[in-house]
Structure formats: C-alpha cells, structure tokens
Biopython code that builds the backbone (N, CA, C, O; Angstrom):
import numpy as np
from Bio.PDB.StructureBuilder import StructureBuilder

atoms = [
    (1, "UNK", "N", (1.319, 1.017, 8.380)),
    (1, "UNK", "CA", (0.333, 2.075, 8.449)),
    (1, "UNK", "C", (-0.791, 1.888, 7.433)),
    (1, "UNK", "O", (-1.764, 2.640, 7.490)),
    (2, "UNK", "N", (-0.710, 0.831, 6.412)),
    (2, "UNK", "CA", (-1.574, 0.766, 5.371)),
    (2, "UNK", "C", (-2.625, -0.200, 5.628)),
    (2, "UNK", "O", (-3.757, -0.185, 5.143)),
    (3, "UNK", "N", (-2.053, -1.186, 6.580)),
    (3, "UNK", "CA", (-3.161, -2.366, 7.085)),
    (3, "UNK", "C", (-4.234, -2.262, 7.622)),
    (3, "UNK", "O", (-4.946, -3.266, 7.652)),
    (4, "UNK", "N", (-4.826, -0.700, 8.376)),
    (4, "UNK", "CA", (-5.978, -0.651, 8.305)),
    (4, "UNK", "C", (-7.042, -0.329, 7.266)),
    (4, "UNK", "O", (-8.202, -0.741, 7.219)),
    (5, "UNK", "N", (-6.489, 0.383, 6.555)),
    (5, "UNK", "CA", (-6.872, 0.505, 4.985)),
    (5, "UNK", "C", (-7.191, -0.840, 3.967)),
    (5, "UNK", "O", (-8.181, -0.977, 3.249)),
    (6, "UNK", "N", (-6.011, -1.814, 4.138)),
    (6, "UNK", "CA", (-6.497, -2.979, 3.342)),
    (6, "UNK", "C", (-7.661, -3.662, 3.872)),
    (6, "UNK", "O", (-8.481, -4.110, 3.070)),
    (7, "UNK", "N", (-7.840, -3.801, 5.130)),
    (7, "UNK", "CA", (-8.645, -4.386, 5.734)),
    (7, "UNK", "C", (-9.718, -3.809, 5.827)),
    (7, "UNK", "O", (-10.535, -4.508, 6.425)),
    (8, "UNK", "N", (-10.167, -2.695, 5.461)),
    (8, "UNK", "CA", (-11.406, -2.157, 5.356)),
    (8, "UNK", "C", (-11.992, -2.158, 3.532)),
    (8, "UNK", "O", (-13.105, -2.033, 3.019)),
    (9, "UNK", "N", (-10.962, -2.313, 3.120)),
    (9, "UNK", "CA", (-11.069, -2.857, 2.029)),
    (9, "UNK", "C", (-11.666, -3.812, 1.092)),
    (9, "UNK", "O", (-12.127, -3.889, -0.046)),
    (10, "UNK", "N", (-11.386, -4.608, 2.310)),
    (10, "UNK", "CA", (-11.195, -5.995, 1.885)),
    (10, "UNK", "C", (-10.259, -7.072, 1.764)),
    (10, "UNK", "O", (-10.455, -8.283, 1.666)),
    (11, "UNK", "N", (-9.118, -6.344, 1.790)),
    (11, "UNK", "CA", (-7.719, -6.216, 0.476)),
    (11, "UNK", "C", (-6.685, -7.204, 1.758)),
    (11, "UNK", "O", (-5.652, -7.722, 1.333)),
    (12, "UNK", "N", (-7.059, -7.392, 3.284)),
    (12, "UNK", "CA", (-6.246, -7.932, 3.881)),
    (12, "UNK", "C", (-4.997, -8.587, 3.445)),
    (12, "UNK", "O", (-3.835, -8.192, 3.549)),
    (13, "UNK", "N", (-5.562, -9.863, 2.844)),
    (13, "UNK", "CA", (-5.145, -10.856, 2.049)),
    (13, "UNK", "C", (-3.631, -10.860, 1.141)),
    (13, "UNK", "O", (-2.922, -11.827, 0.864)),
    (14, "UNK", "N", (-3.422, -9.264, 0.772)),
    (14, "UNK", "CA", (-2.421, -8.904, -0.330)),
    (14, "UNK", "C", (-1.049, -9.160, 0.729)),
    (14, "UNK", "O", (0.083, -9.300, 0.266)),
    (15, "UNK", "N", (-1.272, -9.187, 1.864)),
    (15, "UNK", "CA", (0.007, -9.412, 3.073)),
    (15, "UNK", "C", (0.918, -10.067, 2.421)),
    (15, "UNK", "O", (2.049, -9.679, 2.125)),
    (16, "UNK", "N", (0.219, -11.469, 2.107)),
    (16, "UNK", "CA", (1.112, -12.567, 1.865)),
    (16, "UNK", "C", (1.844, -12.522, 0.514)),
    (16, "UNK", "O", (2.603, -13.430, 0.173)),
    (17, "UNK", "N", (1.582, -11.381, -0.287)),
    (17, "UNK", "CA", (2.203, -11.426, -1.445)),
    (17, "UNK", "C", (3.331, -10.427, -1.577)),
    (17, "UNK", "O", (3.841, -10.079, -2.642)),
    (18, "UNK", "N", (3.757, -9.883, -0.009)),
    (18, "UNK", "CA", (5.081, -9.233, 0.140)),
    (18, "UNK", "C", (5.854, -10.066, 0.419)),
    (18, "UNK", "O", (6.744, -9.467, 1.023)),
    (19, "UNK", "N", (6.198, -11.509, 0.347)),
    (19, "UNK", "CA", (7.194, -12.251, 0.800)),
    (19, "UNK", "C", (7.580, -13.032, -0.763)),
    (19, "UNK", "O", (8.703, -13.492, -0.969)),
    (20, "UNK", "N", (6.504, -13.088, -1.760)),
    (20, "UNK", "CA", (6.936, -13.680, -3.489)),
    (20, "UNK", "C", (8.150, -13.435, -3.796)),
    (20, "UNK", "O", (8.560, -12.277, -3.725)),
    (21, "UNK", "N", (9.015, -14.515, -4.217)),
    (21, "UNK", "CA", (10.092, -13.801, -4.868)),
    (21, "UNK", "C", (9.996, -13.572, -6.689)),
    (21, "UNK", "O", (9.607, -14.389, -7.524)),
    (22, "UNK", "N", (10.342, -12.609, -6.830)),
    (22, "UNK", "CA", (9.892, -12.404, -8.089)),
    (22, "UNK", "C", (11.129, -13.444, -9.403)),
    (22, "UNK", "O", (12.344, -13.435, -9.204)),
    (23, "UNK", "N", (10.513, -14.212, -10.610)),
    (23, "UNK", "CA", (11.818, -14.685, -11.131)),
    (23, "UNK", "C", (11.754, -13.744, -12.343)),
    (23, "UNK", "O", (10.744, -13.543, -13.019)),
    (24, "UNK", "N", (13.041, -13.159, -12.542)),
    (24, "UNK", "CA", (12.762, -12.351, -13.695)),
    (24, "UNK", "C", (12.805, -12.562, -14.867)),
    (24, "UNK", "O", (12.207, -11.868, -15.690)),
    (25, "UNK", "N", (13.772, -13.909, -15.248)),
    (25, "UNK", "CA", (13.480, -14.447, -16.574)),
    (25, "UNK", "C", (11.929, -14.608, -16.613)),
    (25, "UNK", "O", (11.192, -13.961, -17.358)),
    (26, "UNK", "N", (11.627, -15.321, -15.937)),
    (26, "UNK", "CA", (9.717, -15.527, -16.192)),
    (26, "UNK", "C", (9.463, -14.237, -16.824)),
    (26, "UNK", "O", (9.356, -14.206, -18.050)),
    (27, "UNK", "N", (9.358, -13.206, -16.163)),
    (27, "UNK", "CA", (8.354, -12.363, -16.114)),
    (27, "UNK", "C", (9.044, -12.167, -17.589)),
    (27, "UNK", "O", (8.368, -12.437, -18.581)),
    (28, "UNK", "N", (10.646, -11.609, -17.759)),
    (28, "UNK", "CA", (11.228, -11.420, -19.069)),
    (28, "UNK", "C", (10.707, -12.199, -20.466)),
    (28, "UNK", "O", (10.471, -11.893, -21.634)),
    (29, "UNK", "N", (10.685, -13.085, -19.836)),
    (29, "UNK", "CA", (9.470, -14.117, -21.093)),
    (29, "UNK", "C", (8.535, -13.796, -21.367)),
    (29, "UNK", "O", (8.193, -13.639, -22.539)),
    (30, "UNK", "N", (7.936, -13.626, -20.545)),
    (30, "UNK", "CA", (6.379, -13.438, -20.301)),
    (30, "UNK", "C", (5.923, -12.528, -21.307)),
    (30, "UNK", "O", (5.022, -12.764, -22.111)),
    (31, "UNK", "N", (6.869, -11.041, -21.182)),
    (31, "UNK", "CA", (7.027, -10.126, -21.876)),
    (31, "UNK", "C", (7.424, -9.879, -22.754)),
    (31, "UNK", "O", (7.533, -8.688, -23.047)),
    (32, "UNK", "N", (7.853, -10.905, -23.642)),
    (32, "UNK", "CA", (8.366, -11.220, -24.931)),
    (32, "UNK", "C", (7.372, -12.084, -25.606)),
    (32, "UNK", "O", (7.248, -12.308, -26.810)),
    (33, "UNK", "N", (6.607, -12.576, -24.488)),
    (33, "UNK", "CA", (5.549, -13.299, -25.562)),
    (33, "UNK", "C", (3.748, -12.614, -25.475)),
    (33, "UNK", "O", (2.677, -13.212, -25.579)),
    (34, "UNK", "N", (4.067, -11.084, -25.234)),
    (34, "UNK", "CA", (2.918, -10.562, -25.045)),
    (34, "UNK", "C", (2.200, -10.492, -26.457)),
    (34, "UNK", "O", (3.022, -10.527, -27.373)),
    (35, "UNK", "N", (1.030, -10.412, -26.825)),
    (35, "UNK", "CA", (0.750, -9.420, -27.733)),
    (35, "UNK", "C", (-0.732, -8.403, -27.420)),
    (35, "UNK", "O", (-1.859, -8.768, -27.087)),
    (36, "UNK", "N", (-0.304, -7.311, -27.627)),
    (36, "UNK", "CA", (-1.325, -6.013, -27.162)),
    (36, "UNK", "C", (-2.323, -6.031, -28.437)),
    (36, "UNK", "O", (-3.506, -5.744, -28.621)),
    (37, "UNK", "N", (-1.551, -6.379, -29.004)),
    (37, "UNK", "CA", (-3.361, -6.274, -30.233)),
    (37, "UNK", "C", (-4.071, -7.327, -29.918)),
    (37, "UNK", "O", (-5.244, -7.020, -30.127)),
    (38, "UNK", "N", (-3.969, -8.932, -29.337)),
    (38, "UNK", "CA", (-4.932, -9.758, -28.888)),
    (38, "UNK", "C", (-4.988, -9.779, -27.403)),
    (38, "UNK", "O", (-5.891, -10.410, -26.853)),
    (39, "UNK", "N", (-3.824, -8.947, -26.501)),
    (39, "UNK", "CA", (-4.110, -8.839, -25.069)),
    (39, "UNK", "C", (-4.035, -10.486, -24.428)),
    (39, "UNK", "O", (-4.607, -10.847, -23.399)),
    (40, "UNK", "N", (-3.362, -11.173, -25.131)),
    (40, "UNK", "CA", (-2.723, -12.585, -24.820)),
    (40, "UNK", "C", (-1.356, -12.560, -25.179)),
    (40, "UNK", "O", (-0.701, -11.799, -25.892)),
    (41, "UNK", "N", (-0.981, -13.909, -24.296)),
    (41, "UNK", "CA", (0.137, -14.351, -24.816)),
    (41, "UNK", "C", (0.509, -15.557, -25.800)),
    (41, "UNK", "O", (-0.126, -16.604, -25.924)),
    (42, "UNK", "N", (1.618, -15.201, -26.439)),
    (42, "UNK", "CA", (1.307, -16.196, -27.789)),
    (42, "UNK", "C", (2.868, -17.229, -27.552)),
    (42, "UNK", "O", (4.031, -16.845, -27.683)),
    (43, "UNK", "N", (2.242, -18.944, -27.080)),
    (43, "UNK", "CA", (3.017, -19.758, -26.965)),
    (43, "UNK", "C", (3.472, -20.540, -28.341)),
    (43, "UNK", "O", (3.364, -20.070, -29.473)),
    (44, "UNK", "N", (3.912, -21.616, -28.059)),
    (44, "UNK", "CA", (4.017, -22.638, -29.148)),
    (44, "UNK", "C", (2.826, -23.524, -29.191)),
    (44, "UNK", "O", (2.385, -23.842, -30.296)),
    (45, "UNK", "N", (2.231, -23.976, -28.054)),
    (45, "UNK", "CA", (0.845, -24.204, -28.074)),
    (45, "UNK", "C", (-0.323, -24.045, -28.254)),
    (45, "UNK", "O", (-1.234, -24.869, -28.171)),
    (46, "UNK", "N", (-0.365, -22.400, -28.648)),
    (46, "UNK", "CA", (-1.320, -21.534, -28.717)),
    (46, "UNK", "C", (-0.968, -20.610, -28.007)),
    (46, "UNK", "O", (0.142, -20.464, -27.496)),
    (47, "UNK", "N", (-2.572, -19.406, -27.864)),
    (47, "UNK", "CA", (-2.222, -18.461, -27.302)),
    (47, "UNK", "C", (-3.254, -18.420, -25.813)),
    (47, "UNK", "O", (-4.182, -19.148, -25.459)),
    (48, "UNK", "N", (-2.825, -17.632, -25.391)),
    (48, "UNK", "CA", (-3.376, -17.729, -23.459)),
    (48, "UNK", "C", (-3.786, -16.657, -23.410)),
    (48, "UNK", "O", (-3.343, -15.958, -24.322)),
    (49, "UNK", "N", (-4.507, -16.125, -22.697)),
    (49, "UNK", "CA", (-5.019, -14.817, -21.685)),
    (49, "UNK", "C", (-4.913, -15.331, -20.223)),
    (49, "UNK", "O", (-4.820, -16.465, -19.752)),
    (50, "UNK", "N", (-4.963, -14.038, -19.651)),
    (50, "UNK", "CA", (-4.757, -14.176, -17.954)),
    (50, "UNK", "C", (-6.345, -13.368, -17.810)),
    (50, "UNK", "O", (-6.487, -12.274, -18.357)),
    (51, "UNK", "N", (-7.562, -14.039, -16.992)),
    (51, "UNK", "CA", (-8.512, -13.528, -16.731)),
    (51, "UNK", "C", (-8.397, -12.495, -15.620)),
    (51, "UNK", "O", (-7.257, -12.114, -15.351)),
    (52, "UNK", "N", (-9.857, -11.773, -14.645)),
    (52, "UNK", "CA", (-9.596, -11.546, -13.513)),
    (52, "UNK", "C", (-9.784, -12.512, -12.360)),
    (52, "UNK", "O", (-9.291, -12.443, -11.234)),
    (53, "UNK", "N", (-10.569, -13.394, -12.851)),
    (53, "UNK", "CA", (-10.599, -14.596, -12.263)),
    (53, "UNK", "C", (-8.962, -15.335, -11.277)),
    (53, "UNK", "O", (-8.567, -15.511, -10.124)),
    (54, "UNK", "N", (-8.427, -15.581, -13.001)),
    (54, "UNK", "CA", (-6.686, -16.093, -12.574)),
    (54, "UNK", "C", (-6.500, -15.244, -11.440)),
    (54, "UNK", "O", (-6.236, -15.728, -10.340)),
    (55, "UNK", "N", (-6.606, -14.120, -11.610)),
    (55, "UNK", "CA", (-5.556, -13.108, -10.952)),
    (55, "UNK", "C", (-6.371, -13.324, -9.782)),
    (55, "UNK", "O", (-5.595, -13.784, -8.944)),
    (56, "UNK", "N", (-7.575, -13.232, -9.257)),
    (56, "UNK", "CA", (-8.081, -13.545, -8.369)),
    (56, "UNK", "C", (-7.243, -15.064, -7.353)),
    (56, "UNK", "O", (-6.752, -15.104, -6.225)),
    (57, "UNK", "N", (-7.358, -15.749, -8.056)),
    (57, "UNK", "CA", (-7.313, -17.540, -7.474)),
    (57, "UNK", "C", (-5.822, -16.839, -7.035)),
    (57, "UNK", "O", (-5.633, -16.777, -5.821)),
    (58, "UNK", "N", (-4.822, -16.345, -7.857)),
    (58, "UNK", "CA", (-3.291, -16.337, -7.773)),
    (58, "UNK", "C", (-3.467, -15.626, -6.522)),
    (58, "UNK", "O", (-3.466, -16.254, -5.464)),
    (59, "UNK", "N", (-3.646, -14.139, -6.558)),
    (59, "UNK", "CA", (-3.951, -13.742, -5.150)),
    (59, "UNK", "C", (-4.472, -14.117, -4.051)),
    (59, "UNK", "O", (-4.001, -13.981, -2.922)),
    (60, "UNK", "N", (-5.510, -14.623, -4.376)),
    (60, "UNK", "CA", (-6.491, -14.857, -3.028)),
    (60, "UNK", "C", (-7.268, -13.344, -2.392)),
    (60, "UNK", "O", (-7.752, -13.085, -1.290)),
    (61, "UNK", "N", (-7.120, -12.557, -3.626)),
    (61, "UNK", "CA", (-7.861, -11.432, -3.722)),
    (61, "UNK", "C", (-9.325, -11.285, -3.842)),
    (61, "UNK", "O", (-9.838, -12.366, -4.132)),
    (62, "UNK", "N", (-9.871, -10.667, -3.763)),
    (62, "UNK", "CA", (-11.606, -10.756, -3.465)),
    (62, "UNK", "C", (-11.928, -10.008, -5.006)),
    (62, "UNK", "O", (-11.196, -9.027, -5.136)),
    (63, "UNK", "N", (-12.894, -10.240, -6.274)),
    (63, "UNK", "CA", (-13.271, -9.948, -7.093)),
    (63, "UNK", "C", (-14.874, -9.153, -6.545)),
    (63, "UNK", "O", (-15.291, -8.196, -7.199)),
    (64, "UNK", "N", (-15.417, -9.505, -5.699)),
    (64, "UNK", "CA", (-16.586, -9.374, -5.861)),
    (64, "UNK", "C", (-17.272, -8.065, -5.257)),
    (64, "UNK", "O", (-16.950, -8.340, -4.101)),
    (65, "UNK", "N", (-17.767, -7.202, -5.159)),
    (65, "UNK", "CA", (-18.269, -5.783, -4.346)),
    (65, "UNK", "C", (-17.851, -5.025, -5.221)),
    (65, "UNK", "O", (-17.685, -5.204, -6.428)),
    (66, "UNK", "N", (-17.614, -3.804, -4.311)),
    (66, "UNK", "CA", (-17.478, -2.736, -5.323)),
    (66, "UNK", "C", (-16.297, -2.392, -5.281)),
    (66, "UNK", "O", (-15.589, -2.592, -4.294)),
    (67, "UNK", "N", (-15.885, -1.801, -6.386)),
    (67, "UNK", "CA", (-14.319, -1.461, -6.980)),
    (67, "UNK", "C", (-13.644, -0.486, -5.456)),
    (67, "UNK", "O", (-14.376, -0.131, -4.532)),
    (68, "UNK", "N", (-12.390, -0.256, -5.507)),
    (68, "UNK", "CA", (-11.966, 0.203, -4.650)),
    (68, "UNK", "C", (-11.129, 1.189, -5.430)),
    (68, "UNK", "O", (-10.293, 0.799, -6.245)),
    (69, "UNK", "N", (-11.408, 2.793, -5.121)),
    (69, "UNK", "CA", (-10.502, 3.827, -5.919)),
    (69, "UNK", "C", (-9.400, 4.374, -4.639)),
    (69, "UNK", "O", (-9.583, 4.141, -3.444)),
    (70, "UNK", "N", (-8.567, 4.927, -5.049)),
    (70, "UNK", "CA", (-7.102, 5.780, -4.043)),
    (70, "UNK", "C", (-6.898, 6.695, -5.054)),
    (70, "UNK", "O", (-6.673, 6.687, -6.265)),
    (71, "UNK", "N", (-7.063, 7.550, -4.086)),
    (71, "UNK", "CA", (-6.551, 9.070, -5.014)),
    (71, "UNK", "C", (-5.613, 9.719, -3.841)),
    (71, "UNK", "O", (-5.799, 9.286, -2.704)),
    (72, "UNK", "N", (-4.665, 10.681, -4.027)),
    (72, "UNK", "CA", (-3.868, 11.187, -3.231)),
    (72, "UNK", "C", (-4.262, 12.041, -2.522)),
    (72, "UNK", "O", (-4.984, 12.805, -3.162)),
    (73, "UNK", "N", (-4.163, 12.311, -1.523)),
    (73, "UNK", "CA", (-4.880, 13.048, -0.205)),
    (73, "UNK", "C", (-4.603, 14.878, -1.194)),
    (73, "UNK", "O", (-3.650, 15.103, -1.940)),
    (74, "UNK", "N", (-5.682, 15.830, -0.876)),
    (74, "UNK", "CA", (-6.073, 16.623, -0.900)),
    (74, "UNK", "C", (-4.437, 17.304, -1.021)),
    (74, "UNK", "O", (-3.569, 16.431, -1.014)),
    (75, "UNK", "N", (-3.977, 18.590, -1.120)),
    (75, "UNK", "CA", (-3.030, 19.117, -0.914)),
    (75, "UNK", "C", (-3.713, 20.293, 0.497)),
    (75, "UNK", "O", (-4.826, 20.621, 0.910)),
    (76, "UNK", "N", (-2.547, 20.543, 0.770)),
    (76, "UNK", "CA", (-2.795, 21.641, 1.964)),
    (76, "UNK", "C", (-3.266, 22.987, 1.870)),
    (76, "UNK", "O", (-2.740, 23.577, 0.925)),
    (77, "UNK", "N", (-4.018, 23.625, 2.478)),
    (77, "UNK", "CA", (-4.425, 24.483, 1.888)),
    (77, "UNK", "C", (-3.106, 25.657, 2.141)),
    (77, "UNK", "O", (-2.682, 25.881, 3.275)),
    (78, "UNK", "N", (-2.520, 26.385, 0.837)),
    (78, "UNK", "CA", (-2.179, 27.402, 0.478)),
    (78, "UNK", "C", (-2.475, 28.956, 1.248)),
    (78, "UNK", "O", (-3.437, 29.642, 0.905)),
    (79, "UNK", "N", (-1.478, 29.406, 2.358)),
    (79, "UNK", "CA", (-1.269, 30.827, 2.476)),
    (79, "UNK", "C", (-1.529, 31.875, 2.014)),
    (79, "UNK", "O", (-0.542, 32.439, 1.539)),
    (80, "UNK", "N", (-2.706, 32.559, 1.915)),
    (80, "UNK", "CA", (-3.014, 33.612, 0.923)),
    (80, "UNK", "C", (-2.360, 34.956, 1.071)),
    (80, "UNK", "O", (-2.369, 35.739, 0.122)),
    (81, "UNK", "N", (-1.767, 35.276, 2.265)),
    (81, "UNK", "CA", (-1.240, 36.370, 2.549)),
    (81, "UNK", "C", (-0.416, 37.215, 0.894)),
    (81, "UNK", "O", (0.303, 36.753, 0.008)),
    (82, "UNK", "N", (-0.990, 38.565, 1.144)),
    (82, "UNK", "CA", (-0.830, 39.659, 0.039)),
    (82, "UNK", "C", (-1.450, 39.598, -1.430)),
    (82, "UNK", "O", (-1.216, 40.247, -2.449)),
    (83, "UNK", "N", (-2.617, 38.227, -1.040)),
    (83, "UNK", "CA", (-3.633, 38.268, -2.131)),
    (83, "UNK", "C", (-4.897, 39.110, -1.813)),
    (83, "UNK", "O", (-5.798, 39.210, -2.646)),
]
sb = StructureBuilder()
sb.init_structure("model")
sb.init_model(0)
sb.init_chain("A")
sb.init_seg("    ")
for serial, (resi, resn, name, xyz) in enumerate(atoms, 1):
    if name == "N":
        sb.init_residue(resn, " ", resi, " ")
    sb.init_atom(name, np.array(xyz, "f"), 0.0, 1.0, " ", f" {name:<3s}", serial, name[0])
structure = sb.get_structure()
C-alpha cells in the first residue's frame, strides 16, 4: 500500500533494500566505534565519517530535489455532542 507513495516520491528504489540481511556484529561494532562528539567513527587507521553521498551510492537513493516530509494523517474529527 506504500508503493504508490514511494514512487511519487521518488523513493521507488528503497524496494530492494527489504531483502538486506542485516549482520549484527557489524552494526554491534559499528556502534562501539562511534563517536558523537566528532560524528565519526574511530578505527585503528583513523577515523571515518559516513557522508549523504555514501548513503546515497549504498542505497541507490536519490539525494537531489526537494526533501520529502511524512507526518501522520490528521486525527478524526471528534463528536461534539453535549458541548
């Protein structure tokens, strides 16, 4: 039900990244070698950042246009009866 939405988006593309298997040591690493005060990660080699670029190429996500916001649909309107 969401695929016409991605696709008006732009966002088609994200399909293929419901089949990734996730490894969790990685990510468990990953997260052990964060640091939030430089917003990199700190190896034995040095330290790394992940651009939006990366994240772009990794996805095959579209960087370019305009941002895309989702907010949660409106609530229903409320019964006033004995107001």
């Amino acid at each position: 039900f969401i695929l016409p939405y991605l696709k008006k988006a732009g966002l088609e593309s994200i399909r293929h990244l419901l089949g990734i298997k996730v490894d969790r040591q990685l990510i468990t690493a990953l997260v052990e070698r964060w640091r939030k005060e430089t917003h990199c990660f700190n190896f034995r080699e040095g330290e790394c950042t992940i651009t939006l670029k990366d994240v772009a190429i990794l996805t095959h996500l579209p960087i370019d246009g305009k941002a895309v916001c989702v907010s949660d649909p409106p609530p229903p309107p409320q019964d006033c009866d004995g107001i």
